[in-house]
C-alpha positions as a printed Julia matrix, in Angstrom:
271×3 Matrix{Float64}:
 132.11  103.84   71.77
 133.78  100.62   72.49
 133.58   98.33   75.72
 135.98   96.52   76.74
 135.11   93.59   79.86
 138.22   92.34   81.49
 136.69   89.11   82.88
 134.17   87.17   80.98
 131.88   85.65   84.17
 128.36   85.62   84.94
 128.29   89.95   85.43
 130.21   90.35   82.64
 127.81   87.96   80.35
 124.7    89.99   82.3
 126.1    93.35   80.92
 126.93   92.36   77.56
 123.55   91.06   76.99
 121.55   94.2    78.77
 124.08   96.1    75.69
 123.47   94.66   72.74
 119.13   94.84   73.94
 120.07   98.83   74.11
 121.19   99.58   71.08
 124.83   98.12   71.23
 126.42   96.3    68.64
 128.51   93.18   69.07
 131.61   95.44   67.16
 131.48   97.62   70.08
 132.27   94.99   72.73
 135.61   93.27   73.41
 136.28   90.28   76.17
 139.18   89.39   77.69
 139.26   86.18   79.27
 142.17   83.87   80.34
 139.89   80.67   80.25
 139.71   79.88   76.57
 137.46   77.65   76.91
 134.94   80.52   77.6
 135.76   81.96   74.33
 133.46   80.31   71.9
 130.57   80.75   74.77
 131.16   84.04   74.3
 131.19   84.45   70.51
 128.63   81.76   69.78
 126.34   83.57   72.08
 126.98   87.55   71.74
 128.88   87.75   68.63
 131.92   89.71   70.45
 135.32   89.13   70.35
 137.0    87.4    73.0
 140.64   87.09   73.58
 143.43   85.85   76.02
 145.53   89.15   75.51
 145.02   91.94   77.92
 146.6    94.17   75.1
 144.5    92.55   72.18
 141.35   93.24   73.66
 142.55   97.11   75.24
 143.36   98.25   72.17
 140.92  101.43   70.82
 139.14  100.86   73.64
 136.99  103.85   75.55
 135.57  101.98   78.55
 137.61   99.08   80.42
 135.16   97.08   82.35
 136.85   95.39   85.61
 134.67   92.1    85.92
 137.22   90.26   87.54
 137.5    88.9    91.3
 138.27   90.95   94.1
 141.53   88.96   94.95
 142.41   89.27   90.74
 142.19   93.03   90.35
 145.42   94.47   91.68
 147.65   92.16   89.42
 145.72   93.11   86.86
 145.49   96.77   87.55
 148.97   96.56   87.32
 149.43   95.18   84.17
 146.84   96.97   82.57
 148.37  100.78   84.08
 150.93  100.46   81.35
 148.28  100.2    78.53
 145.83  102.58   79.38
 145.28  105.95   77.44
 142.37  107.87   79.32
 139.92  105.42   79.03
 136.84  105.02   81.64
 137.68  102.58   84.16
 134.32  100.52   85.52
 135.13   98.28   88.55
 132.48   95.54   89.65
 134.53   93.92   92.04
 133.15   94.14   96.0
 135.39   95.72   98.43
 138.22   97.6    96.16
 138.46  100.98   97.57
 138.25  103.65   93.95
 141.13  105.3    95.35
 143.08  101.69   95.24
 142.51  101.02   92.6
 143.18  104.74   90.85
 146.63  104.11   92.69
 147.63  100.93   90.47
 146.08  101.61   87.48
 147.84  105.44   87.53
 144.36  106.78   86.05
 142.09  108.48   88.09
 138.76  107.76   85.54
 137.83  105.21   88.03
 134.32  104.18   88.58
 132.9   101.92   91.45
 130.02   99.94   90.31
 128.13   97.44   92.62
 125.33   95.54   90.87
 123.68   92.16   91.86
 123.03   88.82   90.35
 119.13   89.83   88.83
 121.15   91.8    86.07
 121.3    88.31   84.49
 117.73   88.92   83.51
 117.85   92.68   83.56
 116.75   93.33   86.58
 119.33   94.5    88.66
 119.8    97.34   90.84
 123.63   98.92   91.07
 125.48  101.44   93.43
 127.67  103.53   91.78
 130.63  106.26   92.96
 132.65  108.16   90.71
 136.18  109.8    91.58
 136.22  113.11   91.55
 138.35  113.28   88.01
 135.15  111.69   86.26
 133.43  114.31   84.24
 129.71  114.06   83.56
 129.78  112.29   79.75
 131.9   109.63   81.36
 128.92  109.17   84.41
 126.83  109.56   81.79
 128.65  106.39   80.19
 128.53  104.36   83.39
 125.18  105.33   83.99
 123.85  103.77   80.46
 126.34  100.55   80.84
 124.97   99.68   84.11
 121.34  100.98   83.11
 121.81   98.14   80.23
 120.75   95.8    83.25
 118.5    97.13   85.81
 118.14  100.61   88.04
 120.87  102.61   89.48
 121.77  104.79   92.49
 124.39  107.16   92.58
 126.3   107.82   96.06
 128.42  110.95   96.9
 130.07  109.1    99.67
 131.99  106.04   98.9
 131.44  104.4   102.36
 128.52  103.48  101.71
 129.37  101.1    98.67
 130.22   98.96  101.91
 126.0    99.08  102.4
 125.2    98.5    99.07
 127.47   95.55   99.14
 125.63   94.27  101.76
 122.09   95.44  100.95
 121.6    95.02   97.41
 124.78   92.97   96.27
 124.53   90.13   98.65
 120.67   90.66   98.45
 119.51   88.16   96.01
 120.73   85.45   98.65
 119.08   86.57  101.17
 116.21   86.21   99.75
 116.87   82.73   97.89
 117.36   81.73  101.78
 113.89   83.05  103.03
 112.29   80.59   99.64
 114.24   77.94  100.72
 112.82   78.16  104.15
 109.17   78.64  102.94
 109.72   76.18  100.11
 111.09   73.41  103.34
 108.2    74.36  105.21
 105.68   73.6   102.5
 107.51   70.01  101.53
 107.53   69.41  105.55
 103.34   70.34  105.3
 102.32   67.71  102.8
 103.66   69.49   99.31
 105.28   67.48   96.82
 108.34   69.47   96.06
 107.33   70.69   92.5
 104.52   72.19   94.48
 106.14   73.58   97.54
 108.55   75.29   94.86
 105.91   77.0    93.14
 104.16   78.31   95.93
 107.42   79.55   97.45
 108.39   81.0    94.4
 104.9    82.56   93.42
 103.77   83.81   96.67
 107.41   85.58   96.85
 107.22   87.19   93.52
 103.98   88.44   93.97
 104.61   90.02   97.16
 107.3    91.76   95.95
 105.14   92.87   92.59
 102.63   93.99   94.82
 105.03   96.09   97.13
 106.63   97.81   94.17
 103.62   98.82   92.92
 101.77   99.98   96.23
 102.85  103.49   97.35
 102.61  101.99  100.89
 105.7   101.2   103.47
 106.16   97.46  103.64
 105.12   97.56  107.13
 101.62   98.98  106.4
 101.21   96.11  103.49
 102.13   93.45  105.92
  99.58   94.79  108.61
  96.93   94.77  106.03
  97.61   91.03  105.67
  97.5    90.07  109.52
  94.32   89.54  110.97
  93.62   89.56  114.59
  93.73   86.32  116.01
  94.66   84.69  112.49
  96.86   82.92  110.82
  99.71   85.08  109.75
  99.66   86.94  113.34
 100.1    83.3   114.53
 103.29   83.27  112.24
 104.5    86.82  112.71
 104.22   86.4   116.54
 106.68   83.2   115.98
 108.69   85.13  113.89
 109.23   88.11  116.19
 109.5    85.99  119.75
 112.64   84.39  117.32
 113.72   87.95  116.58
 114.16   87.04  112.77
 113.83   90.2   112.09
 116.5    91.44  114.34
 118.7    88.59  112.9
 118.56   89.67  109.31
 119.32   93.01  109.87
 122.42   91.95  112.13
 123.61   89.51  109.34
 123.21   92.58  106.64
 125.3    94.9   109.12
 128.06   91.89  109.14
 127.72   92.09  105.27
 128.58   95.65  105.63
 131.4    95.05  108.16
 133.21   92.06  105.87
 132.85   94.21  102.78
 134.96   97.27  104.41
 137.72   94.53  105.9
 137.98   93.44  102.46
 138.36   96.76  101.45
 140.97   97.5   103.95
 142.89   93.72  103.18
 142.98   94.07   99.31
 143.31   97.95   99.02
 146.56   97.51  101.19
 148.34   95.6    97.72
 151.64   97.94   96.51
 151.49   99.78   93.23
């Protein structure tokens, strides 16, 4: 089977890498990138072969890999329609509707795949949707390639791609912005900020070891940690009287709103 990544960016690099550490060669993998510049990062690093030509790299292809931005993929979705020859289509990019993007490409082996930034270290989680057309070896296809880098879900309806845009894609910031805050309020209590970083860091980590591995609802695991009259029910109470809590899952809903208007702005490109 050969891959071929249209885009050569951070997700792209993540799911090359995840690849060739499950049993992919660098033969198997093609890259094509406009930014030449990229291309001996790319060769140096994976051993694949990276080129400028969207026709170069297409060529015996059996999975195209979209990795491109949002506002990129319709131009090339249409100049990649005239090339195609039923191969898998894989789309990373946030917000373009499957049906869209069937639409320009003229194919309707079209694959939606959301994954987040923690597939750089093979931990990811991705939300997938498949067109109807897709038969099971070619799920079976997206499900290793995006497997390569972390866990998966599979969604019958493709609405809620919009959720785990907002959820799990624009997750990692979210929580980069709570360790920033803890990190600030350690420097701001006496830490040094090599210090405040590693407790941030650490005591984020393991919470979130500790949750994965607990069979327990994050809400009993927090309780377990509050004390009456102590410390963290001081902080909690602060937290809740700010309705933080509230606040993040308003911002996740807007997440979820501004990844269906993107849908609906993009999607609306002719054929």
């Amino acid at each position: 089977m050969k891959v071929c990544f249209i885009g050569g960016g951070n997700m792209a690099t993540a799911l090359i890498g995840g690849l060739l550490k499950k049993n992919f060669v660098a033969a198997q993998i093609s890259v094509v990138e406009i930014n030449v510049s990229h291309h001996a990062k790319l060769i140096n690093e994976f051993g694949v072969q990276a080129v400028a030509e969207l026709g170069a790299g297409v060529a015996g292809s059996d999975v195209i890999i979209l990795a491109v931005k949002p506002q990129q993929l319709h131009g090339v979705a249409i100049s990649l329609a005239p090339l195609l020859t039923g191969q898998l289509l894989i789309s990373i990019a946030a917000g373009i509707r499957a049906a869209d993007l069937a639409h320009w490409l003229r194919s309707q082996n079209v694959v939606r795949a959301m994954p987040n930034t923690p597939a750089l270290i093979q931990s990811g989680v991705s939300g997938l949707y498949a067109l109807p057309a897709v038969g099971h070896v070619q799920r079976d296809i997206a499900q290793t390639i995006l497997a390569a880098v972390g866990s998966t879900i599979w969604l019958k309806d493709e609405e809620m791609m919009d959720a785990v845009t907002a959820v799990s894609g624009s997750g990692p910031a979210y929580v980069f912005y709570f360790i920033e805050a803890l990190q600030q309020a350690a420097s701001e209590l006496g830490f040094d900020a090599e210090t405040a970083r590693h407790l941030a860091i650490n005591t984020f980590s393991g919470a979130v070891k500790l949750a994965g591995a607990s069979s327990d609802d994050a809400s009993v695991l927090r309780t377990r940690v509050t004390s009456k009259n102590g410390t963290t029910e001081r902080a909690l109470l602060s937290m809740e009287s700010n309705l933080v809590k509230q606040h993040i899952v308003t911002a996740v809903q807007a997440a979820a709103q501004r990844a269906k208007e993107m849908g609906d702005e993009l999607g609306s490109a002719p054929c």
